[in-house]
VEXDREN-71621 format. One line per 4 residues: their letters; for each residue x, y, z of N, C-alpha, C. Coordinates in Angstrom, 3 decimals, padded with zeros to 6 digits, always signed. Example, Ala and Ser with C-alpha at 12.3 -4.5 7.8 and 13.67 -1.06 7.14 Angstrom:
as) +013.190/-005.690/+007.800/+012.300/-004.500/+007.800/+013.200/-003.300/+007.800 | +012.850/-002.250/+007.080/+013.670/-001.060/+007.140/+012.900/+000.030/+007.870 $
This chain:
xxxx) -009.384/+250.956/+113.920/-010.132/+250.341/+115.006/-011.597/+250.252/+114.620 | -012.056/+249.377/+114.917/-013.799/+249.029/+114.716/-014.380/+249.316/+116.010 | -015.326/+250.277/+116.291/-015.885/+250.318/+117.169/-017.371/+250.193/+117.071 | -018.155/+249.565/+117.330/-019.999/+249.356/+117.009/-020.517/+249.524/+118.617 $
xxxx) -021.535/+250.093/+118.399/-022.654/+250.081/+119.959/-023.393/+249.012/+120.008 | -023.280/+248.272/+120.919/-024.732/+246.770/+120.761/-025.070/+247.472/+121.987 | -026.182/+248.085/+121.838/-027.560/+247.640/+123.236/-026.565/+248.969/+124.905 | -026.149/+249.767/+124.275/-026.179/+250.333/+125.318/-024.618/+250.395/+125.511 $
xxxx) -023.628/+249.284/+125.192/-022.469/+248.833/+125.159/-021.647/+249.437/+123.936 | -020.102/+249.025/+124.174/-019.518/+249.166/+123.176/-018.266/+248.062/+122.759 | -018.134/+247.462/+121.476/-017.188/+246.593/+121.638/-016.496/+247.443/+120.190 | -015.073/+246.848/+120.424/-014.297/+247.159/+119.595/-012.947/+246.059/+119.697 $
xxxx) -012.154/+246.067/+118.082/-010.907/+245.221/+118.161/-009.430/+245.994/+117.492 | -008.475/+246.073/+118.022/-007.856/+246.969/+117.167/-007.291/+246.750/+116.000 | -006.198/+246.803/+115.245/-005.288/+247.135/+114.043/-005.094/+245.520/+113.912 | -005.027/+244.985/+115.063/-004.414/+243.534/+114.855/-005.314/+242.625/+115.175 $
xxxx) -006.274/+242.902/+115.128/-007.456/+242.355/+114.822/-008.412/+242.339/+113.907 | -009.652/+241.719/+113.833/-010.256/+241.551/+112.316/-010.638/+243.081/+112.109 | -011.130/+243.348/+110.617/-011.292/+245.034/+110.583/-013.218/+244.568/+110.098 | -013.784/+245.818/+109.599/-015.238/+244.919/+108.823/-015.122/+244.377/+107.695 $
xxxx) -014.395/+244.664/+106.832/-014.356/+244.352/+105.497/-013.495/+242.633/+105.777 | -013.181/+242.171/+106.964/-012.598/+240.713/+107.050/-014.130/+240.406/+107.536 | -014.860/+240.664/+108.132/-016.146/+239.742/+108.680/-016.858/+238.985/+107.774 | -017.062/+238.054/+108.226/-017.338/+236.682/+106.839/-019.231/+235.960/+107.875 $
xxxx) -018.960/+236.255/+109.080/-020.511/+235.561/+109.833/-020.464/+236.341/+110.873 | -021.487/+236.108/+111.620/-022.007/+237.346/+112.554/-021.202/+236.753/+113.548 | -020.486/+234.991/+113.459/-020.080/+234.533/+114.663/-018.803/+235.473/+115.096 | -018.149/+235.904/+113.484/-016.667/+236.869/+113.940/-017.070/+237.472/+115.010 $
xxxx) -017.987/+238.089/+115.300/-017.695/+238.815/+116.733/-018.095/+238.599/+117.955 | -018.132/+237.009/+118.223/-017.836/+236.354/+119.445/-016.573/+236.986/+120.058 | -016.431/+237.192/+121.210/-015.104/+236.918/+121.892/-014.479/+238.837/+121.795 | -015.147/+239.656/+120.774/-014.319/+241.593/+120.984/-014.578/+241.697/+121.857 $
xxxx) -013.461/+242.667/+122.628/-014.201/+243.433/+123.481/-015.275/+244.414/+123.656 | -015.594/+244.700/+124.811/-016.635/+245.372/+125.002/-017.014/+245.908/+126.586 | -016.920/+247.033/+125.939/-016.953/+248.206/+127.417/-018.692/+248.714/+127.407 | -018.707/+249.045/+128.706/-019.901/+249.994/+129.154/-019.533/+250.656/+130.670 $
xxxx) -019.259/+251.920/+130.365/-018.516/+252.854/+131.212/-017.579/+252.291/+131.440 | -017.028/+251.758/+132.696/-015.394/+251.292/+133.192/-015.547/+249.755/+133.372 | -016.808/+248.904/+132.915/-016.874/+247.710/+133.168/-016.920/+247.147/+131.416 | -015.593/+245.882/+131.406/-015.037/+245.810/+130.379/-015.109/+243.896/+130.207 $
xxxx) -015.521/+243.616/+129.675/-016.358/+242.026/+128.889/-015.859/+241.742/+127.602 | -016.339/+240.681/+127.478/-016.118/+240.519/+125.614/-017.553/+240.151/+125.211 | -017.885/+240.040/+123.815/-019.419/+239.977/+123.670/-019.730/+238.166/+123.279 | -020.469/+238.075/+123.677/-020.900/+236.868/+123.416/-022.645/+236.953/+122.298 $
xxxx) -022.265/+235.989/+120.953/-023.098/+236.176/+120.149/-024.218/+235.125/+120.163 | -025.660/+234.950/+120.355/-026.735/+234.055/+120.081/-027.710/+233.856/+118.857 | -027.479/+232.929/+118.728/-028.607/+232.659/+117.208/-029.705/+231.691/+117.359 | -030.584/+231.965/+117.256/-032.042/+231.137/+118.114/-032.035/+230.526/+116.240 $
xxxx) -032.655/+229.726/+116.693/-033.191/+228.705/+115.411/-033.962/+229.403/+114.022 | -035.007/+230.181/+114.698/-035.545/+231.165/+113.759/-034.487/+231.797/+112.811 | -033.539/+232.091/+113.571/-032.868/+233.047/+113.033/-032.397/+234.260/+113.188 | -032.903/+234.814/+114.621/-032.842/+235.961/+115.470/-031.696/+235.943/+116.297 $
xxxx) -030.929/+236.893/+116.024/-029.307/+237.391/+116.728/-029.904/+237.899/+117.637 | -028.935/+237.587/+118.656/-028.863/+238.643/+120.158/-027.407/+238.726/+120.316 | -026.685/+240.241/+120.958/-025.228/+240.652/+121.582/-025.426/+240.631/+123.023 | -024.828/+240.016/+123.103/-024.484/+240.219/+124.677/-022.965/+240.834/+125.244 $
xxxx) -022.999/+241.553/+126.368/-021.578/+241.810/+126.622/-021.275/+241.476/+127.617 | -020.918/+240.397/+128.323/-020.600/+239.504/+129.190/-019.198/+240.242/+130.240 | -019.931/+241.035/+131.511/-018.411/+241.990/+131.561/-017.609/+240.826/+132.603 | -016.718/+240.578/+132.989/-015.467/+239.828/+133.795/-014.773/+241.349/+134.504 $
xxxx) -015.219/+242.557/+134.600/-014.049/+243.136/+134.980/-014.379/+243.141/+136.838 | -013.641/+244.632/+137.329/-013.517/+245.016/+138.572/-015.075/+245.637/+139.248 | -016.193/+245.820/+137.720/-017.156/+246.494/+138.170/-018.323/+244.827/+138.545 | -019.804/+245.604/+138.803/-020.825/+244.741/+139.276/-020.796/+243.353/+138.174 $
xxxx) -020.704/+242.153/+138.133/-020.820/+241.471/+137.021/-021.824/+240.469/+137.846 | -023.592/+240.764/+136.813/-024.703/+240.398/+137.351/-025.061/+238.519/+136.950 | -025.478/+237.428/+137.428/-025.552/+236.893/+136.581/-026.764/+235.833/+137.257 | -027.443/+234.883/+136.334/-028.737/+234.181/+136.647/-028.116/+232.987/+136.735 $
xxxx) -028.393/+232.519/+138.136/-027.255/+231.278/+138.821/-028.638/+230.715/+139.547 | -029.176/+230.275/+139.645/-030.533/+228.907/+139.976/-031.794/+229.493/+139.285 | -032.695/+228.887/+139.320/-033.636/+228.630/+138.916/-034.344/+227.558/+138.760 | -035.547/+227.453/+139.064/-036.845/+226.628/+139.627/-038.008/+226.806/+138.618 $
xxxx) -038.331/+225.422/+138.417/-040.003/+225.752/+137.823/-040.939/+225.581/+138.406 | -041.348/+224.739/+139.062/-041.835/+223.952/+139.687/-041.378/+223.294/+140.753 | -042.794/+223.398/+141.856/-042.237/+222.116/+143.198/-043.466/+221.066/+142.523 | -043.304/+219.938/+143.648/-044.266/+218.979/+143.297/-045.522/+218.728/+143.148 $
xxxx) -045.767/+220.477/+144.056/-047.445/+220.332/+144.623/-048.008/+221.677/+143.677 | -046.895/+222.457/+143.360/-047.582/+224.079/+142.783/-046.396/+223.849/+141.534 | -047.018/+224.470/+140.103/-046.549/+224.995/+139.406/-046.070/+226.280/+139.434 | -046.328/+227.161/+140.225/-046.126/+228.466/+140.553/-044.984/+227.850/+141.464 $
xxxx) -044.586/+227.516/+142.354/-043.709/+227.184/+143.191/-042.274/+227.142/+142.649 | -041.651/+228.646/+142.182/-040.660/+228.721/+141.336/-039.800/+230.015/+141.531 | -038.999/+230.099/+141.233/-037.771/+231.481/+141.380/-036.778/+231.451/+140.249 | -036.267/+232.382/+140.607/-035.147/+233.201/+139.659/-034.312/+233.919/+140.587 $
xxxx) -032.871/+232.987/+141.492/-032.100/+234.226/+141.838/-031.031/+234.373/+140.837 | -030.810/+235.706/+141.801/-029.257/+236.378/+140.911/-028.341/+236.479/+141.649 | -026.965/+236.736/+141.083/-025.765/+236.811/+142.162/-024.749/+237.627/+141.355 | -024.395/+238.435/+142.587/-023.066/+239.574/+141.747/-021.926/+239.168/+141.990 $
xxxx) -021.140/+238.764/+141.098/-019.992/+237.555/+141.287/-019.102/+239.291/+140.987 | -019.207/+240.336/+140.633/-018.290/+241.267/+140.530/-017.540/+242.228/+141.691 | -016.962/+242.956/+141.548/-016.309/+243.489/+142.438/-016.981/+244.767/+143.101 | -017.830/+245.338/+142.660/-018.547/+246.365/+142.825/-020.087/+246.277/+143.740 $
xxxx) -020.806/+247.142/+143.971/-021.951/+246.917/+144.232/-022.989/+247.312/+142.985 | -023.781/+246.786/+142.821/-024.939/+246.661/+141.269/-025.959/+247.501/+141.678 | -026.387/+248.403/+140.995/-027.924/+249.129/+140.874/-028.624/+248.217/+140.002 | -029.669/+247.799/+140.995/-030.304/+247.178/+140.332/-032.095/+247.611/+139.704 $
xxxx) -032.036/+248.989/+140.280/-033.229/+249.795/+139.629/-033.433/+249.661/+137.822 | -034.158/+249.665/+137.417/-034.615/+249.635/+136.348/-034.344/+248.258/+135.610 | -033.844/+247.385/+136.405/-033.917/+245.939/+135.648/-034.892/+244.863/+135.517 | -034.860/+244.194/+134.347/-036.306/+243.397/+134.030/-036.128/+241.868/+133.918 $
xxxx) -036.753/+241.279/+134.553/-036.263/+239.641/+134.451/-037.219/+238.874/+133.135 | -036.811/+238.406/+132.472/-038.072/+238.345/+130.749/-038.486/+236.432/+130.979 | -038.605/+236.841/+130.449/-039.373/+235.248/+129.377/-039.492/+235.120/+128.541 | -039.094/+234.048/+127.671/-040.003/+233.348/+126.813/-040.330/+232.017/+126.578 $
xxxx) -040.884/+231.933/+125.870/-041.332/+230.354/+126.104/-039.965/+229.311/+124.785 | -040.411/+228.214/+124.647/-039.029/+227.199/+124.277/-038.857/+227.945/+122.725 | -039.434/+228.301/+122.130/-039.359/+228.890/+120.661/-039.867/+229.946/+120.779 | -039.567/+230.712/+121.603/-040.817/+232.396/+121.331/-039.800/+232.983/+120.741 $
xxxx) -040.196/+233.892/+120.196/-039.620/+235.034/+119.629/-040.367/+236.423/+120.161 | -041.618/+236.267/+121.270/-041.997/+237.245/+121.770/-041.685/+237.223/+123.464 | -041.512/+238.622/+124.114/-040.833/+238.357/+125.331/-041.893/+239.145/+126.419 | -041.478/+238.741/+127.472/-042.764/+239.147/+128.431/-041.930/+239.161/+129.954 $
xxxx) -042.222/+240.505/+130.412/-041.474/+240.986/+131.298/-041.905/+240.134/+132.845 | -041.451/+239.247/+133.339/-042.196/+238.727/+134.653/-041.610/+239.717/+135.892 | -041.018/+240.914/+136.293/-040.463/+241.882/+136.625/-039.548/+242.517/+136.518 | -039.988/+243.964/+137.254/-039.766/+244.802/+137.290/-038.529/+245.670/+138.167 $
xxxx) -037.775/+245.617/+138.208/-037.031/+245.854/+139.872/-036.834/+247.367/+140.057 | -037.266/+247.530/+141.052/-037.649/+249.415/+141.162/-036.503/+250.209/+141.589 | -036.710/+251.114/+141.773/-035.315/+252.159/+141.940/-034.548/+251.806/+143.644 | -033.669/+251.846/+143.867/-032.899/+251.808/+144.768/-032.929/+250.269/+145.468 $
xxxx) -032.859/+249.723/+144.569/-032.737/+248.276/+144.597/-031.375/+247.826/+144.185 | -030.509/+247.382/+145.557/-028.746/+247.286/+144.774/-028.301/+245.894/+145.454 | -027.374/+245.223/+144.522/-027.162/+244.356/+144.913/-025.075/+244.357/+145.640 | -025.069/+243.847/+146.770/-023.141/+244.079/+146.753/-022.580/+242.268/+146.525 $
xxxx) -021.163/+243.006/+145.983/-020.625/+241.524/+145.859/-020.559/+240.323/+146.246 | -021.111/+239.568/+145.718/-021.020/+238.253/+146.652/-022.691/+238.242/+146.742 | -023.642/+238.879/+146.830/-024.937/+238.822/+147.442/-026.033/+238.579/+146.467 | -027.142/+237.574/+146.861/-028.337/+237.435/+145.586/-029.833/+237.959/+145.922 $
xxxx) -030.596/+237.842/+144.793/-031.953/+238.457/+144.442/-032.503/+237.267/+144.338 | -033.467/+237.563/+144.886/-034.324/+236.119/+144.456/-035.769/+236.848/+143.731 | -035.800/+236.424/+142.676/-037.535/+236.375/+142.451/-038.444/+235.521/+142.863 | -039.307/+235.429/+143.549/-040.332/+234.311/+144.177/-041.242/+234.486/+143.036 $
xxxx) -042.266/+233.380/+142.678/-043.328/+232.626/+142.479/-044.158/+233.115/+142.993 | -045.304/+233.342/+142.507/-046.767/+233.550/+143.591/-046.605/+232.183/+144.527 | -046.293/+231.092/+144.761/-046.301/+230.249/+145.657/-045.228/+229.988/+146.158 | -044.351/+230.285/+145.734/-042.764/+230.269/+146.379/-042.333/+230.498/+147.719 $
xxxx) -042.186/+229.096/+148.190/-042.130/+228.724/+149.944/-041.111/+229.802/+150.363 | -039.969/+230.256/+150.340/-038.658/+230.284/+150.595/-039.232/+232.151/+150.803 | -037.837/+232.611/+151.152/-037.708/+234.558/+151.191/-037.191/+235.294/+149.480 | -038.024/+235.842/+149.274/-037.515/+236.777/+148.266/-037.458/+237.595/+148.121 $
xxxx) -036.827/+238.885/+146.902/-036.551/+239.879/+147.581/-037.775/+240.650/+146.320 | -038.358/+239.598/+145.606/-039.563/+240.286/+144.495/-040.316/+239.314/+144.327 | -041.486/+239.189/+144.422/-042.480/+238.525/+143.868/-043.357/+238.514/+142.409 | -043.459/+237.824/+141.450/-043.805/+237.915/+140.449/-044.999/+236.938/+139.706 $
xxxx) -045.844/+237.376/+138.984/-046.444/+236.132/+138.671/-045.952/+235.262/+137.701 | -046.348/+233.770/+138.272/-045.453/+232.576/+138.052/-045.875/+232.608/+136.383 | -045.315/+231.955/+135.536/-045.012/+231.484/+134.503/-044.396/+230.619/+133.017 | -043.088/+230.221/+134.284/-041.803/+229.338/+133.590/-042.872/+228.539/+133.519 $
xxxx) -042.762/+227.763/+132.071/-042.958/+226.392/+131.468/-041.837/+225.587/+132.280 | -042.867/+223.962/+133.007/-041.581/+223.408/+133.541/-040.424/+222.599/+132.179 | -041.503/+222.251/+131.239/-040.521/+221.535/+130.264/-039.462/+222.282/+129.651 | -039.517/+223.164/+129.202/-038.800/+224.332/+128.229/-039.140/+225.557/+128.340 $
xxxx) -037.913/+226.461/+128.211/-038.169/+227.989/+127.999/-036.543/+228.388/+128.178 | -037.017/+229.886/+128.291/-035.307/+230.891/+128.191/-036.131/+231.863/+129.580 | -034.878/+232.213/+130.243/-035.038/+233.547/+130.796/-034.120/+234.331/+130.718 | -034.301/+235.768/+131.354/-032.613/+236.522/+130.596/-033.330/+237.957/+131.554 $
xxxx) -031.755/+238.308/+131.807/-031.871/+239.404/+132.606/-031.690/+240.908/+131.882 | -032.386/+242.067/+131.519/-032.211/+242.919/+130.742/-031.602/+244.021/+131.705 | -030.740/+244.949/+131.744/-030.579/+246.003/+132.298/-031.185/+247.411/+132.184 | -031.448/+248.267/+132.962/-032.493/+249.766/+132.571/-032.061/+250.059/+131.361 $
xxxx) -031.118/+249.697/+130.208/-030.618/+250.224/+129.052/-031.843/+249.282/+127.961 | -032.068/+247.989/+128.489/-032.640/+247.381/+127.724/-031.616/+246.233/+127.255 | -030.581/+246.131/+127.950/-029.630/+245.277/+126.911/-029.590/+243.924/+127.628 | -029.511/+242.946/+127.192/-029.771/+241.553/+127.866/-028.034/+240.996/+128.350 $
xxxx) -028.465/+241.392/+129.792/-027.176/+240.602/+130.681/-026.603/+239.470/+130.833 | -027.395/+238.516/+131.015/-027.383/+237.411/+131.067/-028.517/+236.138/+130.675 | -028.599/+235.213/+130.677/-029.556/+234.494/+130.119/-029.568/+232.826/+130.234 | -030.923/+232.114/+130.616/-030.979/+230.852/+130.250/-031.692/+230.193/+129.516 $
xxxx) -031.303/+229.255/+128.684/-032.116/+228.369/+127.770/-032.304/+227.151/+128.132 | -033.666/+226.179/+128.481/-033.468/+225.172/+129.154/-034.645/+223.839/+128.600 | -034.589/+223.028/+128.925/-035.062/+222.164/+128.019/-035.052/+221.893/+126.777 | -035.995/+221.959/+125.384/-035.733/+222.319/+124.696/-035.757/+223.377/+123.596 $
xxxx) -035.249/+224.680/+124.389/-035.656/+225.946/+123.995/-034.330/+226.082/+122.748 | -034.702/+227.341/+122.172/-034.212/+227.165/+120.764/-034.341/+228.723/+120.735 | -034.898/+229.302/+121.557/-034.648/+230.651/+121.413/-033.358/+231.499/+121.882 | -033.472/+232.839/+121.845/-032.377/+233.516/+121.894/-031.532/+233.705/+123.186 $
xxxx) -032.292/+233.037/+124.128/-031.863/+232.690/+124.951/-031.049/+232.303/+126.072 | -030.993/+231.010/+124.912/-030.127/+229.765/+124.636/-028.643/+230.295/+124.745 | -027.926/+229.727/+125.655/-026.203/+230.023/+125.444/-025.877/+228.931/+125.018 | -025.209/+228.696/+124.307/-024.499/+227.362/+123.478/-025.479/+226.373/+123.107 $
xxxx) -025.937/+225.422/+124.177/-026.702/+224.749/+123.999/-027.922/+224.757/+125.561 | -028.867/+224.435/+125.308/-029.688/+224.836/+126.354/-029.305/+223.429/+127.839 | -029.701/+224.213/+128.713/-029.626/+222.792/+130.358/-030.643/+222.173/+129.879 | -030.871/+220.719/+131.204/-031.571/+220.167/+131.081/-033.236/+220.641/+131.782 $
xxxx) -033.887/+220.020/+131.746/-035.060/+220.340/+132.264/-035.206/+219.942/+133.433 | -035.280/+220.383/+134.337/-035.607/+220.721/+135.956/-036.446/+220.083/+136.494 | -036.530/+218.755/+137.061/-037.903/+217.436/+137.555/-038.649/+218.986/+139.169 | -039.838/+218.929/+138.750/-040.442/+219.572/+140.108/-040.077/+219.384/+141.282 $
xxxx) -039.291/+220.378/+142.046/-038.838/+220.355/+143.295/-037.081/+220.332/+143.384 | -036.435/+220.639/+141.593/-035.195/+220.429/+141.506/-035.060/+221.936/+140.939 | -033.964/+222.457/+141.202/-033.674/+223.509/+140.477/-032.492/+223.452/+139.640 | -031.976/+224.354/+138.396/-031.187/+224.111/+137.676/-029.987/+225.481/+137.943 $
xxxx) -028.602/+224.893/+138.519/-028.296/+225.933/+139.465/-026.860/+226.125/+138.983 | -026.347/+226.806/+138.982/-024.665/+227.259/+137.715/-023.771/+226.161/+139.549 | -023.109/+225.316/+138.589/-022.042/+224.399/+139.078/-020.745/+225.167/+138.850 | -019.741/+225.661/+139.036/-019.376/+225.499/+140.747/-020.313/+227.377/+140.652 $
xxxx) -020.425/+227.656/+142.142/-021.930/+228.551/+142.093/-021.467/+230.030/+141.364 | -022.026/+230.839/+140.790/-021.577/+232.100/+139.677/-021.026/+231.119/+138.421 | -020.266/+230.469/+138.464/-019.650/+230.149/+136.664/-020.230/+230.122/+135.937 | -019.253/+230.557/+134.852/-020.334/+231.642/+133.587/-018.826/+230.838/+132.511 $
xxxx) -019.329/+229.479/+131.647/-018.453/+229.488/+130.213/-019.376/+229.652/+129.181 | -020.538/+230.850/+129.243/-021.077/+230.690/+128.223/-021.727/+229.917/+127.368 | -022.453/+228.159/+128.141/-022.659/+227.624/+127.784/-023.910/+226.329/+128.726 | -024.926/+226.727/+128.691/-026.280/+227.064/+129.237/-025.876/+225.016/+129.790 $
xxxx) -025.875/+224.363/+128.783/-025.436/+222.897/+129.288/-024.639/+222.345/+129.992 | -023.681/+223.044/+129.976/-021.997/+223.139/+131.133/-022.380/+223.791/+131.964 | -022.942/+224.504/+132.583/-023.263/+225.247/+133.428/-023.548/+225.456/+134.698 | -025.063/+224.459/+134.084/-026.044/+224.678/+135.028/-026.617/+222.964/+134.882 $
xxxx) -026.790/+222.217/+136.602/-026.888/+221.533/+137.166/-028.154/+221.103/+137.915 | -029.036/+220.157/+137.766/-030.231/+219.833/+138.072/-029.680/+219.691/+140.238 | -030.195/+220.367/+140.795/-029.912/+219.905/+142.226/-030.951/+220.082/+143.301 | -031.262/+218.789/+144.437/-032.416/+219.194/+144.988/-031.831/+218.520/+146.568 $
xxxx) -032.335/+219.390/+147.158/-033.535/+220.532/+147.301/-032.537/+221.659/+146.443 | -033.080/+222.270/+145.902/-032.425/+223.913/+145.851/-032.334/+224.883/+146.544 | -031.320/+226.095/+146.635/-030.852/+226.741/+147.169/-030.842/+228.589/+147.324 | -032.275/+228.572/+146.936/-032.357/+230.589/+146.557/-032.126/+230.582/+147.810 $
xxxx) -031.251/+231.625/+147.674/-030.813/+232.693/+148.129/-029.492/+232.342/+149.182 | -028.692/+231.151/+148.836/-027.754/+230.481/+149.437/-026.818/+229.889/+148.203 | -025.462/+229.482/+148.410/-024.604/+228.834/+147.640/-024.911/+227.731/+147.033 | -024.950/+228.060/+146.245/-025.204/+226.639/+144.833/-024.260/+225.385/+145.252 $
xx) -024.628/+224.041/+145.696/-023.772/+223.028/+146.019/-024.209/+221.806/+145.389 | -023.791/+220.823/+145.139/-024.523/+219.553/+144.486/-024.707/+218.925/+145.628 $
């Protein structure tokens, strides 16, 4: 059995699966599993243009499964006029203390925390987080200072371990981001919002859907 730690996680494949001495690209380990405590995923692998790998462990099981389902850059009148919710499409309720919502810009390779989420902050199934904008009309449940580039960038959700949960790449970002291929870019006052609302194929262009008005902190609909 192969067992490796990515980021807090653990994936492994057994006897009838590849061993290390079969691994030929870093892509082989798309798709192992991968546990962290009783919540059980497979890993999903990213390669930003530079050249910089990221693991992700994408969990599907019975526990909290966290994920970044709309997002806003811009309204028409404020560049700040922007969010980031989340939604726990899992079966559990989520601690969401010690988690960090990042940035970077369309090619960064450096990351910058736009918050913080403090201790006893939990999310239950079915229910979302919104990050507000310093100008962000709507209710949120954190305020942050604004920053999304409306043309391009990535955002990505890290957990208190440090390990990156989930993630978007959008316009034409190229960073690590990026799931498959990045969404489109978001016209001011549109948000880019996971079609049908939570779906997760791993693939930032299939995904996620330019729709307006948008919808923090309500069901994603076209």
């Amino acid at each position: 059995m192969v067992a490796v730690s990515v980021a807090g996680a653990t994936l492994a494949r057994g006897a009838a699966g590849i061993s290390v001495s079969s691994l030929v690209s870093i892509d082989d380990l798309n798709g192992l599993a991968c546990t962290s405590g009783a919540d059980v995923g497979t890993v999903v692998v990213s390669t930003a243009a530079a050249g910089e790998v990221t693991f992700k462990c994408k969990f599907t099981g019975s526990g909290p499964v966290l994920r970044i389902n709309e997002v806003m850059t811009a309204s028409p009148i404020s560049a700040a006029s922007e969010f980031v919710e989340l939604v726990n499409v899992g079966g559990a309720r989520a601690d969401l203390g010690g988690f960090r919502l990042v940035y970077r810009s369309a090619t960064g390779t450096a990351e910058e925390t736009l918050a913080a989420v403090p201790t006893g902050a939990f999310l239950d199934p079915g229910a979302r987080y919104v990050f507000g904008g310093t100008t962000f009309w709507g209710t949120s449940n954190q305020t942050y200072n604004s920053g999304l580039a409306s043309a391009a960038g990535g955002v990505g959700l890290r957990n208190a371990s440090g390990q990156l949960v989930d993630s978007l790449g959008y316009g034409s970002a190229t960073n690590i981001f990026v799931e498959g291929a990045p969404a489109g870019s978001p016209a001011p006052g549109a948000s880019l919002s996971r079609l049908p609302d939570g779906g997760d194929t791993n693939y930032n262009a299939a995904d996620f859907t330019p729709i307006s008005p948008p919808t923090p902190g309500a069901l994603n609909h076209a």
